[in-house]
N, CA, C and O atoms as a GROMACS GRO file, in nm:
protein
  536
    1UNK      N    1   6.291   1.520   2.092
    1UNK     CA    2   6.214   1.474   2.203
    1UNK      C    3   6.270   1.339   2.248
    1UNK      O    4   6.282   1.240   2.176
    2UNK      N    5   6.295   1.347   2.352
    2UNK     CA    6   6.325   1.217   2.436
    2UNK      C    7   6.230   1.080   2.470
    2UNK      O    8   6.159   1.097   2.570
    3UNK      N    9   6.219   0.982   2.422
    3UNK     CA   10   6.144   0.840   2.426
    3UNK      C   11   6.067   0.859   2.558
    3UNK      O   12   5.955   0.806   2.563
    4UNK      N   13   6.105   0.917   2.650
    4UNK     CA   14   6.046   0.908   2.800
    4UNK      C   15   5.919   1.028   2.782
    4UNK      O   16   5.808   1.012   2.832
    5UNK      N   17   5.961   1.163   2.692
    5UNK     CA   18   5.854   1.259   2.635
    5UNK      C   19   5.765   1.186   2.568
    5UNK      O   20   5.659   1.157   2.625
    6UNK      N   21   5.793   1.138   2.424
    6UNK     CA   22   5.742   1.108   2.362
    6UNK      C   23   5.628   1.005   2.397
    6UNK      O   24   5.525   1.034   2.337
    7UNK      N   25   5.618   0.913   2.462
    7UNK     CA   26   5.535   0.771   2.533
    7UNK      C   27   5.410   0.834   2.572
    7UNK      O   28   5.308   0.778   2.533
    8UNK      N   29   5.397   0.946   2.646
    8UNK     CA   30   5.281   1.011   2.711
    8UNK      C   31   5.206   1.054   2.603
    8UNK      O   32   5.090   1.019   2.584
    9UNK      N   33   5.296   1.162   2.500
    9UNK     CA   34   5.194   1.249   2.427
    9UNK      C   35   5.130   1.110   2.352
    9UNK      O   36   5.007   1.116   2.361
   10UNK      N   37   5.169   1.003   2.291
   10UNK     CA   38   5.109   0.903   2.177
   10UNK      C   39   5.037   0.869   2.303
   10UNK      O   40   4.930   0.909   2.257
   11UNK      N   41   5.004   0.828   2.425
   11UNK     CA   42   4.904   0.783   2.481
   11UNK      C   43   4.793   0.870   2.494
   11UNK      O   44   4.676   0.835   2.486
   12UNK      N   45   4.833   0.980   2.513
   12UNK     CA   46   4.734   1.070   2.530
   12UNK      C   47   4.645   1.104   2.369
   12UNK      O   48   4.523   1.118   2.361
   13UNK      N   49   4.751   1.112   2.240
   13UNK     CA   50   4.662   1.097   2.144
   13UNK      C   51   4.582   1.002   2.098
   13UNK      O   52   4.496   1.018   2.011
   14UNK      N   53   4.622   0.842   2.187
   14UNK     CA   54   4.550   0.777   2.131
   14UNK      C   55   4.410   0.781   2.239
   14UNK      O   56   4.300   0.772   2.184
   15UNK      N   57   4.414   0.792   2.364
   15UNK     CA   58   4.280   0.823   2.418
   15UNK      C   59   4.227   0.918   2.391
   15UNK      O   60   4.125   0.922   2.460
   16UNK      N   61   4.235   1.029   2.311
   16UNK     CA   62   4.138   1.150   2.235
   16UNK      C   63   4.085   1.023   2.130
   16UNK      O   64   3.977   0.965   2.145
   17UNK      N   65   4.191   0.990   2.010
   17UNK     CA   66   4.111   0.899   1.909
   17UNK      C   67   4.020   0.810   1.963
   17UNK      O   68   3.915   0.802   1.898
   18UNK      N   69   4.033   0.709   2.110
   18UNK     CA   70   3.973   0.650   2.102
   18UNK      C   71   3.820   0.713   2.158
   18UNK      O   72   3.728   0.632   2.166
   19UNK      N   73   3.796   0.861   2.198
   19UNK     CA   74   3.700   0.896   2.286
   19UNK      C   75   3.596   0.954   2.137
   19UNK      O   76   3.474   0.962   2.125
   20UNK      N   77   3.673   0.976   2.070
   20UNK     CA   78   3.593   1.054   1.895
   20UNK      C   79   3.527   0.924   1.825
   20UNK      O   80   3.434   0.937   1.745
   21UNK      N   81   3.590   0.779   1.865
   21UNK     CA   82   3.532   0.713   1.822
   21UNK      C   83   3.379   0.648   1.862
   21UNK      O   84   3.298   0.613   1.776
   22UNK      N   85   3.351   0.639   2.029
   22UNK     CA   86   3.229   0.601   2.031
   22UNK      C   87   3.139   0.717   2.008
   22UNK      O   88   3.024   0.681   2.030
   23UNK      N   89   3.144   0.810   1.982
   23UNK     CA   90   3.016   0.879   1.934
   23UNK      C   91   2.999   0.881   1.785
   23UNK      O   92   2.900   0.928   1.730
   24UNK      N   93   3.111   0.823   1.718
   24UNK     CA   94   3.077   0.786   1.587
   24UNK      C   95   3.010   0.676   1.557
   24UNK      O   96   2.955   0.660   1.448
   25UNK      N   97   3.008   0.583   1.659
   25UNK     CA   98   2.909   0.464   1.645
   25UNK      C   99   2.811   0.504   1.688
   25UNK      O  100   2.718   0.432   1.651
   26UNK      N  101   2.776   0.596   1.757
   26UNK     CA  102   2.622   0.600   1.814
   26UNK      C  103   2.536   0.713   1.688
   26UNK      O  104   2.416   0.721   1.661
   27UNK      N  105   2.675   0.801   1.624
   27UNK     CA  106   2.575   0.873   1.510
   27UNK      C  107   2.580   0.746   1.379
   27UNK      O  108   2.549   0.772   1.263
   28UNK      N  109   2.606   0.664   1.406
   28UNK     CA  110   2.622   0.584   1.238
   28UNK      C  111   2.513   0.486   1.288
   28UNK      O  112   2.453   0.430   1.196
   29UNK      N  113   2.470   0.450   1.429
   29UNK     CA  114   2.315   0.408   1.422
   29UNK      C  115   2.199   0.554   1.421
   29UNK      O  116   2.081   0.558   1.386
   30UNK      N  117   2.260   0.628   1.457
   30UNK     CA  118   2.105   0.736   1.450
   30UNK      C  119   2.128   0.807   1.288
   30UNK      O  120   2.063   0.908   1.258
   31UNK      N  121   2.202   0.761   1.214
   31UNK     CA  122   2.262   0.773   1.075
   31UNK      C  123   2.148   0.713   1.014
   31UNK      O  124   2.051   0.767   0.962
   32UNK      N  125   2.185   0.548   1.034
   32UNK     CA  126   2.088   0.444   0.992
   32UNK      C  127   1.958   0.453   1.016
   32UNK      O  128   1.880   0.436   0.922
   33UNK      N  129   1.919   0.475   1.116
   33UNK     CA  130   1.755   0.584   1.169
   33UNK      C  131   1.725   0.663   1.075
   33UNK      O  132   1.617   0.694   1.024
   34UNK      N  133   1.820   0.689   1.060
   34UNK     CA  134   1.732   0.796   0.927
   34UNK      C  135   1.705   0.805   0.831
   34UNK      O  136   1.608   0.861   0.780
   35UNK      N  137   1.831   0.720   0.767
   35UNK     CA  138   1.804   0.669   0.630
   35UNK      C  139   1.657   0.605   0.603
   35UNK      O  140   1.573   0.617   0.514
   36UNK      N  141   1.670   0.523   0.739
   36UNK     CA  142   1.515   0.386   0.724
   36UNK      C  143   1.417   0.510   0.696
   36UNK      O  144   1.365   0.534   0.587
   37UNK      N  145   1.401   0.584   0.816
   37UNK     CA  146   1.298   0.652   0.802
   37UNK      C  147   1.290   0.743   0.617
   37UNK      O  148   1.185   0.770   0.560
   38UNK      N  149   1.393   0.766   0.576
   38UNK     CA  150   1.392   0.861   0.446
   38UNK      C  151   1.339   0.777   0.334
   38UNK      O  152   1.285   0.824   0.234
   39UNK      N  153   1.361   0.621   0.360
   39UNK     CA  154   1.337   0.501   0.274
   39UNK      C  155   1.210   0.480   0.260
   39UNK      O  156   1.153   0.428   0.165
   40UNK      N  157   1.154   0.533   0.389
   40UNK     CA  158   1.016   0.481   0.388
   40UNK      C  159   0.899   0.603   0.344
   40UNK      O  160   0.784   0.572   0.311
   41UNK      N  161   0.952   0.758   0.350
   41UNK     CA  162   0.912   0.840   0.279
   41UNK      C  163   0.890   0.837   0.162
   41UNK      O  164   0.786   0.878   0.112
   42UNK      N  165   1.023   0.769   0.074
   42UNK     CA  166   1.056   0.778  -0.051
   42UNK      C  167   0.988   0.665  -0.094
   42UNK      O  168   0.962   0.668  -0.214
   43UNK      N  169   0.965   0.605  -0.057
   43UNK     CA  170   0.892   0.451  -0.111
   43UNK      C  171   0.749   0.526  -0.139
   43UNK      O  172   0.680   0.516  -0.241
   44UNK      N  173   0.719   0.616  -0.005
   44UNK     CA  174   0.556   0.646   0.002
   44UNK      C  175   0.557   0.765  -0.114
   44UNK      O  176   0.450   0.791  -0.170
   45UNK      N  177   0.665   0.829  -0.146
   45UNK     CA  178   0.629   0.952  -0.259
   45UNK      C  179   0.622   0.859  -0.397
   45UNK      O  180   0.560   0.879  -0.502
   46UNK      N  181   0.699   0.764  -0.362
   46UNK     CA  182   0.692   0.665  -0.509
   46UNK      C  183   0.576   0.614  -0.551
   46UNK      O  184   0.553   0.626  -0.671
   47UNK      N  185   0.498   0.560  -0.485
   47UNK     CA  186   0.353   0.518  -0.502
   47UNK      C  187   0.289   0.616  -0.507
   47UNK      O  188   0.171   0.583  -0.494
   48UNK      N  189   0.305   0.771  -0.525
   48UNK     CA  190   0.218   0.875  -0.521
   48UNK      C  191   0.127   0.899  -0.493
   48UNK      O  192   0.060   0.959  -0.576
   49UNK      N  193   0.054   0.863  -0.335
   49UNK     CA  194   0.016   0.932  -0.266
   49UNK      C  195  -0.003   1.036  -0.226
   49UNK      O  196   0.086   1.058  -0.143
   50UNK      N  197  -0.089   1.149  -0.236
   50UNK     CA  198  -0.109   1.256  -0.131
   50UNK      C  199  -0.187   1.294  -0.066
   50UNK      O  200  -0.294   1.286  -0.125
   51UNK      N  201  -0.196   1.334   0.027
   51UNK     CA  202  -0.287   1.393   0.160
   51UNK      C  203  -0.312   1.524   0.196
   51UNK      O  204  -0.223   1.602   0.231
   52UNK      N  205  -0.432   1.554   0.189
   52UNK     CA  206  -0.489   1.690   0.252
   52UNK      C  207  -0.589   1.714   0.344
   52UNK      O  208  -0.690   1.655   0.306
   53UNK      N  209  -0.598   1.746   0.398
   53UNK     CA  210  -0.736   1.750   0.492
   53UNK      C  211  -0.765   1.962   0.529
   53UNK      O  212  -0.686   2.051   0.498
   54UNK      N  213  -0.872   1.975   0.584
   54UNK     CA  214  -0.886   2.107   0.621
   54UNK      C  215  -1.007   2.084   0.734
   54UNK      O  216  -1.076   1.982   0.744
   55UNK      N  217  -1.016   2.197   0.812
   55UNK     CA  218  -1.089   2.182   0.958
   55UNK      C  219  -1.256   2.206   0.923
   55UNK      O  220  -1.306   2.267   0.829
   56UNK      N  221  -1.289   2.168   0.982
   56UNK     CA  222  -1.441   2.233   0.960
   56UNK      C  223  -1.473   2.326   1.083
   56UNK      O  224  -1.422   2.339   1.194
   57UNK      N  225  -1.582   2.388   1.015
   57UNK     CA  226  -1.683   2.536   1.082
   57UNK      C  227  -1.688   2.440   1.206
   57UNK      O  228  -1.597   2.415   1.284
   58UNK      N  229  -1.822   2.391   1.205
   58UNK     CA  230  -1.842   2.271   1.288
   58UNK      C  231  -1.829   2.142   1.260
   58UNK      O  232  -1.798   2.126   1.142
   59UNK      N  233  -1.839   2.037   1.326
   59UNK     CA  234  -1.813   2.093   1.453
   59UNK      C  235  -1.671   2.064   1.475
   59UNK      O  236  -1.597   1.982   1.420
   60UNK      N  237  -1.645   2.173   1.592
   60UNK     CA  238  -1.481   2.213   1.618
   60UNK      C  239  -1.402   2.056   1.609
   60UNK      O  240  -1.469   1.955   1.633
   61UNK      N  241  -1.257   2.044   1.572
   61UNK     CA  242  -1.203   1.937   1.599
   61UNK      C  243  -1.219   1.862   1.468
   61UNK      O  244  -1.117   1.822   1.412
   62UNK      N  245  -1.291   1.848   1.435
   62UNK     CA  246  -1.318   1.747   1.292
   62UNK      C  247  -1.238   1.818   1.160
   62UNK      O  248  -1.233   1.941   1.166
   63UNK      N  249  -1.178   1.758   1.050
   63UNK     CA  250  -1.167   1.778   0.957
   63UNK      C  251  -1.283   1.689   0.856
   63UNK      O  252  -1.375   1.612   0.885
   64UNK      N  253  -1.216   1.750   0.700
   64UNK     CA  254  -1.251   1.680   0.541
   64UNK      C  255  -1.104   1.658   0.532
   64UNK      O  256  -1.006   1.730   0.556
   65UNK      N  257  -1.124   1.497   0.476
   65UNK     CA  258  -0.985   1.438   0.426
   65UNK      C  259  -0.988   1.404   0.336
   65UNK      O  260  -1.090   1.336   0.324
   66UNK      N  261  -0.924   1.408   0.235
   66UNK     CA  262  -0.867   1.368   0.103
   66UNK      C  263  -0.780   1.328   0.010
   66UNK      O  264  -0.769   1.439  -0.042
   67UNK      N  265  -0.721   1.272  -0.043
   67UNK     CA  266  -0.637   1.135  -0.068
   67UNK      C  267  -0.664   1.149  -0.182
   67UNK      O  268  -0.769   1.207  -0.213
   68UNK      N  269  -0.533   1.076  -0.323
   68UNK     CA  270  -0.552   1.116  -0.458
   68UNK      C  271  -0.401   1.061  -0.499
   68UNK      O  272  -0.300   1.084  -0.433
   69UNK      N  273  -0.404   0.998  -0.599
   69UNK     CA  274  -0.307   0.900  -0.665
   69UNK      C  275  -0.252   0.975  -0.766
   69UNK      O  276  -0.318   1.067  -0.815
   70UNK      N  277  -0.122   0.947  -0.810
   70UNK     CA  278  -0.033   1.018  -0.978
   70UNK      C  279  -0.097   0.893  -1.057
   70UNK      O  280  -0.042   0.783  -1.064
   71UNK      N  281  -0.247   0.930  -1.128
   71UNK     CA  282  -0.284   0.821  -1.243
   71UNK      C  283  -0.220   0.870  -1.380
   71UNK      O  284  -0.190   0.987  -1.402
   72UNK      N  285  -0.196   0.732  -1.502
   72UNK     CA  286  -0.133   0.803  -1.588
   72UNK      C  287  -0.212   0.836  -1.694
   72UNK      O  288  -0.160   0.865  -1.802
   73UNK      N  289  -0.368   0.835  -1.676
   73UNK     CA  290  -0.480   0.882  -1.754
   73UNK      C  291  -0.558   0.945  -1.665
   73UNK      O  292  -0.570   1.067  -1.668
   74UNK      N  293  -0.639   0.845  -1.547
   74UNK     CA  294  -0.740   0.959  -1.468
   74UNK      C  295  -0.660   1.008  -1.285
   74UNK      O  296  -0.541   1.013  -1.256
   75UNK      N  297  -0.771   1.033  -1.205
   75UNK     CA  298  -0.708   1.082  -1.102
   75UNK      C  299  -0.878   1.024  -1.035
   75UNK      O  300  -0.992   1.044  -1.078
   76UNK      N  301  -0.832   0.955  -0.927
   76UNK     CA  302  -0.928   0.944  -0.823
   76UNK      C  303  -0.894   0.972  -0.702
   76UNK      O  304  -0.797   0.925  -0.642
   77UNK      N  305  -0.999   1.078  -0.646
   77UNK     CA  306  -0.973   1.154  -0.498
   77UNK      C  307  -1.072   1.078  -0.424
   77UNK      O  308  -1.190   1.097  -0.452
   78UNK      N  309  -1.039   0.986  -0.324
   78UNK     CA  310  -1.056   0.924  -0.170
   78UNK      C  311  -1.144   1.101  -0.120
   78UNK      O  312  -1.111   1.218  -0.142
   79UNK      N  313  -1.240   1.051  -0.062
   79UNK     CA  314  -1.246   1.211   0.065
   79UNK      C  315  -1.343   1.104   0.206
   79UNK      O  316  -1.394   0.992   0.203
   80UNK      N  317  -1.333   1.192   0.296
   80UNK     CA  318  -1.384   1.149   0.402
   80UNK      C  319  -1.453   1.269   0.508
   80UNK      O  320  -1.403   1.292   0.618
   81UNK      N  321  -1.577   1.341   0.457
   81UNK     CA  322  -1.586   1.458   0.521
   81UNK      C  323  -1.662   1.448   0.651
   81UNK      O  324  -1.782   1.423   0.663
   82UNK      N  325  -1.576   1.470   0.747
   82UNK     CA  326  -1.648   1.495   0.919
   82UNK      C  327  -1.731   1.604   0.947
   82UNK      O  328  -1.807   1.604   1.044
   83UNK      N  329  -1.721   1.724   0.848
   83UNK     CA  330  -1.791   1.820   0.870
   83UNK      C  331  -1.939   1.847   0.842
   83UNK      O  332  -1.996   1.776   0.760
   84UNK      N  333  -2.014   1.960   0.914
   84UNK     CA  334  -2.146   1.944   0.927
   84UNK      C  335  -2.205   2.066   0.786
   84UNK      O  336  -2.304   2.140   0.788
   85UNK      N  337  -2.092   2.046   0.667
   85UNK     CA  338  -2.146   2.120   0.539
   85UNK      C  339  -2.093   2.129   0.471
   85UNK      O  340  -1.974   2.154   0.490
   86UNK      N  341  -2.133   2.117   0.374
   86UNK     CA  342  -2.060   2.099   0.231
   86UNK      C  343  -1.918   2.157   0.183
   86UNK      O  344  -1.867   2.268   0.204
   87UNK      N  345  -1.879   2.065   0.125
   87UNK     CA  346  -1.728   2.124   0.073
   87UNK      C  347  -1.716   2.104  -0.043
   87UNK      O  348  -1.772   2.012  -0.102
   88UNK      N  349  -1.593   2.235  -0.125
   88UNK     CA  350  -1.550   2.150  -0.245
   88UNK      C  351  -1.406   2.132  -0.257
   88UNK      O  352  -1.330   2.224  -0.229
   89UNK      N  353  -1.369   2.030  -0.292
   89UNK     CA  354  -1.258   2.005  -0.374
   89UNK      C  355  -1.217   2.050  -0.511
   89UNK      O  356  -1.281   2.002  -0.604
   90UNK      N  357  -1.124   2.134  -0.538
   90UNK     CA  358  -1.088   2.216  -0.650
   90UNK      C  359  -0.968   2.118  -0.713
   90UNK      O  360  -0.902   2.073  -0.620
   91UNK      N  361  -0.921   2.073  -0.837
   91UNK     CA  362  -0.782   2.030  -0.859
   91UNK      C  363  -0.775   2.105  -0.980
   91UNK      O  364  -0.859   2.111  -1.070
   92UNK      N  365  -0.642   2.171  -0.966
   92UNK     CA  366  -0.548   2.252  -1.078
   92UNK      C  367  -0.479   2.126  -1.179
   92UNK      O  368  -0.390   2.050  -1.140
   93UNK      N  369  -0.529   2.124  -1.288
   93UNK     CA  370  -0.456   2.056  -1.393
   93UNK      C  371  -0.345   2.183  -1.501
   93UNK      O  372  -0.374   2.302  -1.509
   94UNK      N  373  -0.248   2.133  -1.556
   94UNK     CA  374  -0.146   2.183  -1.601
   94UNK      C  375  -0.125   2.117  -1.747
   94UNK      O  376  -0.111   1.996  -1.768
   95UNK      N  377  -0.123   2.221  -1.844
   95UNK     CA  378  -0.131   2.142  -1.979
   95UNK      C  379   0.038   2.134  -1.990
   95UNK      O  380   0.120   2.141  -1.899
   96UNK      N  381   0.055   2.120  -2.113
   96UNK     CA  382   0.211   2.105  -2.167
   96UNK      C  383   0.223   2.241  -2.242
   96UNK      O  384   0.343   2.255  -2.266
   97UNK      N  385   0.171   2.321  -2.279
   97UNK     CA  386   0.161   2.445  -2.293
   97UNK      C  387   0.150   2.536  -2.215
   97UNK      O  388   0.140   2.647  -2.267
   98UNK      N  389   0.147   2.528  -2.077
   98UNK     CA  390   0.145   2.553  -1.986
   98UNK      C  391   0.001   2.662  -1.972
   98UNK      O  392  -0.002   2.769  -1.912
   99UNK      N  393  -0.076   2.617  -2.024
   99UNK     CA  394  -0.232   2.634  -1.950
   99UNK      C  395  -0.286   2.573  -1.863
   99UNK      O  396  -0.226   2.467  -1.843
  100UNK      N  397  -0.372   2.588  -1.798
  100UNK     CA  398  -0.440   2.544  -1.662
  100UNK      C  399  -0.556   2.564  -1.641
  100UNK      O  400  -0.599   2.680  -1.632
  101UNK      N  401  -0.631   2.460  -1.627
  101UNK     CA  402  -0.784   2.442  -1.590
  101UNK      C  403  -0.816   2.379  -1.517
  101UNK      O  404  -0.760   2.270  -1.511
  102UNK      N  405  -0.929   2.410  -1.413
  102UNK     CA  406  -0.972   2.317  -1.296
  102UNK      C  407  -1.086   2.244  -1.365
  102UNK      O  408  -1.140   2.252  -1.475
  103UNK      N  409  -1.104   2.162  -1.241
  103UNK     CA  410  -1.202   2.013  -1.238
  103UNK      C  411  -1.266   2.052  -1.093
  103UNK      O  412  -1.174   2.080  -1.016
  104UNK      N  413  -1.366   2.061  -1.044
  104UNK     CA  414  -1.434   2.073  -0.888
  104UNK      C  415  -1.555   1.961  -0.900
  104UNK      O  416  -1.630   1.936  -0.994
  105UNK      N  417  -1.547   1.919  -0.797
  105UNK     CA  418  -1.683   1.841  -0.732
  105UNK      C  419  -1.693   1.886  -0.599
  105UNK      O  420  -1.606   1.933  -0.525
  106UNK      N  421  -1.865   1.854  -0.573
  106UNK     CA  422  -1.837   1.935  -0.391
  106UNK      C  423  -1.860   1.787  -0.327
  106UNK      O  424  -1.864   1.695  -0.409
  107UNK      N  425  -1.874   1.758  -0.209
  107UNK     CA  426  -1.855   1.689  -0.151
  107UNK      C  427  -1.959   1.683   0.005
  107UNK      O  428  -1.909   1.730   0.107
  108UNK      N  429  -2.065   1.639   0.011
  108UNK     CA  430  -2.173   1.664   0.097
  108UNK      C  431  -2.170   1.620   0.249
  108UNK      O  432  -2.147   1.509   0.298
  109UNK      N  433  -2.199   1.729   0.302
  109UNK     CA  434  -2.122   1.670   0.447
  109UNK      C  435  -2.160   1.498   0.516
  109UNK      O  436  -2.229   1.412   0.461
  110UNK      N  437  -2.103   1.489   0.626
  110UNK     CA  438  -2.088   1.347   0.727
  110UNK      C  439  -2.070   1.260   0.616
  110UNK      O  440  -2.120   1.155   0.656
  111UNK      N  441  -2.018   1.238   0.471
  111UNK     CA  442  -2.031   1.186   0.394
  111UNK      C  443  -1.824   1.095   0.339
  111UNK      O  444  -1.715   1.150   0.356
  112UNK      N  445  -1.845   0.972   0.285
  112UNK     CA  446  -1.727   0.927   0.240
  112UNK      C  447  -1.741   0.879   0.106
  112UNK      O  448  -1.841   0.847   0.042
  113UNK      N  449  -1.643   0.881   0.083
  113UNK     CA  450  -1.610   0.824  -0.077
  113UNK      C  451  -1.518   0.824  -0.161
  113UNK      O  452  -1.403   0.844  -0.124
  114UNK      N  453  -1.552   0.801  -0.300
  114UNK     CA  454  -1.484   0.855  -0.392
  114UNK      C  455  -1.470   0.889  -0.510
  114UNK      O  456  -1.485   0.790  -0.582
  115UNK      N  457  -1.436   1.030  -0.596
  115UNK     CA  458  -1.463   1.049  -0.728
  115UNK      C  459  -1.350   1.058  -0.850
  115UNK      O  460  -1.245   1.124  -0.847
  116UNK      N  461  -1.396   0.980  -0.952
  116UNK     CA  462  -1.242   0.973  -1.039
  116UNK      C  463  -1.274   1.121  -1.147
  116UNK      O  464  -1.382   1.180  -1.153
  117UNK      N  465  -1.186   1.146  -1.202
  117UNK     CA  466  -1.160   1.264  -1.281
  117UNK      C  467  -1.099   1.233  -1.429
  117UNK      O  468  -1.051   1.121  -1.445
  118UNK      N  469  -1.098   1.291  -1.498
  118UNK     CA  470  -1.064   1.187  -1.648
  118UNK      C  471  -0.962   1.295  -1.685
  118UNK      O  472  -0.957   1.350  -1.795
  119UNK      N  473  -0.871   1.322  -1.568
  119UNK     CA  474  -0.706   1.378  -1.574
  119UNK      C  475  -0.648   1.322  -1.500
  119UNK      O  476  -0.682   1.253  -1.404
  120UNK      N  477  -0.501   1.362  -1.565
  120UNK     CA  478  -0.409   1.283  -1.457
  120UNK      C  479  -0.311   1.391  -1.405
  120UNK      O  480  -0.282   1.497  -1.461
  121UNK      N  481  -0.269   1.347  -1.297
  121UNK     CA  482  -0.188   1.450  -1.236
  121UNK      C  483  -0.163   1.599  -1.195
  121UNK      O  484  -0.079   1.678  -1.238
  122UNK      N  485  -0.293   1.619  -1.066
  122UNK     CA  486  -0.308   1.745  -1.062
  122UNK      C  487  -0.180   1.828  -1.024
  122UNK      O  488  -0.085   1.782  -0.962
  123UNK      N  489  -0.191   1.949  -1.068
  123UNK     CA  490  -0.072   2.033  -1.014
  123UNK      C  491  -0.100   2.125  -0.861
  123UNK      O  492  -0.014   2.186  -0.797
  124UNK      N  493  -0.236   2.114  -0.832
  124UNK     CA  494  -0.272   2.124  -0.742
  124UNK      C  495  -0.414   2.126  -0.673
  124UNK      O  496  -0.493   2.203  -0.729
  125UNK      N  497  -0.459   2.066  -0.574
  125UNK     CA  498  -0.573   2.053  -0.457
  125UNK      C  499  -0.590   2.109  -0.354
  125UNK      O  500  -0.527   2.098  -0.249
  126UNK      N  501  -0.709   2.196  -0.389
  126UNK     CA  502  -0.768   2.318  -0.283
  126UNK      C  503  -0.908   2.228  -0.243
  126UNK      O  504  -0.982   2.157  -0.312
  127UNK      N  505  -0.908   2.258  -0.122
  127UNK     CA  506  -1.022   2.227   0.003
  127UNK      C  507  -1.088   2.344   0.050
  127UNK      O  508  -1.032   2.400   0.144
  128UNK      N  509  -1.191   2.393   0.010
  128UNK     CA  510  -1.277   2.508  -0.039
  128UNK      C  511  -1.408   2.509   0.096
  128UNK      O  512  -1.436   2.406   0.156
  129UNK      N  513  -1.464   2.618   0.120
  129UNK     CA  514  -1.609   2.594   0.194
  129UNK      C  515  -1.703   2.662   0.049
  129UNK      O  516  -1.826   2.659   0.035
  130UNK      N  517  -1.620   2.708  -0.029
  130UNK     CA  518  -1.727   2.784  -0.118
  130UNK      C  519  -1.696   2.776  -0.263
  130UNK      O  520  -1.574   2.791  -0.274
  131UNK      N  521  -1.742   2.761  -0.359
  131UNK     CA  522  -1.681   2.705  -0.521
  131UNK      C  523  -1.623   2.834  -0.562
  131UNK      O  524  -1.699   2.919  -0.608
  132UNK      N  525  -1.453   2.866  -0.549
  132UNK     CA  526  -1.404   2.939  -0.607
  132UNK      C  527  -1.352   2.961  -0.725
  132UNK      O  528  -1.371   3.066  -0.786
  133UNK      N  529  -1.266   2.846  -0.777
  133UNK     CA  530  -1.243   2.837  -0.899
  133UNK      C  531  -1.270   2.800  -1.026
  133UNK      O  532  -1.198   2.815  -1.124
  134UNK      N  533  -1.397   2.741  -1.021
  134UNK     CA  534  -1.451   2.673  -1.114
  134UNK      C  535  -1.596   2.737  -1.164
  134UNK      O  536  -1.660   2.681  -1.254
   0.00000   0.00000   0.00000
């Protein structure tokens, strides 16, 4: 290839490189967006937090909310019920033998609060209109 060939194609490859490069800066800030945001998930699963809520009969629009910590002896469930009748809260505990027994309290409507449990770490929380598991 002749120097007079050659001059064009290196210009022309270097304006492709340089056109691949600004959208690499604009994904390495929406990169960073995300991380923050994943940081701030992970912070919130770290403090073990969790959240449930379920709708009520009546009236339409309203839920029961409920909230509940990884304690390393008991477990206290936050609730906040909007609804116009009683609910229960079910939590699945998990032995090391891998048996399983619930804990229920119900929870009386237009009512807030909160009840501790003398377990730790449910394996799972059901939001009930009727006492099923217990």
């Amino acid at each position: 290839m002749r120097n007079s060939q050659l001059a064009p194609a290196i210009a022309g490859l270097g304006a492709a490189l340089a056109m691949l490069a600004v959208p690499s800066a604009a994904s390495a800030q929406s990169t960073s967006q995300t991380q923050t945001q994943t940081q701030a998930q992970a912070q919130a699963q770290a403090l073990g937090v969790h959240r449930r809520s379920a709708s009520c009969t009546s009236p339409s629009g309203q839920k029961i909310n409920v909230s509940w910590g990884d304690g390393n002896v008991s477990t206290t469930v936050y609730f906040n019920n909007h609804c116009n009748q009683k609910r229960w809260v079910e939590l699945k505990f998990v032995k090391q033998n891998h048996d399983f027994f619930w804990k229920c309290f119900s929870v009386n409507p237009r009512t807030s609060g909160k009840k501790k449990v003398d377990n730790s770490n449910p394996d799972q929380v059901v939001l009930t209109k009727k006492k099923t598991n217990c």
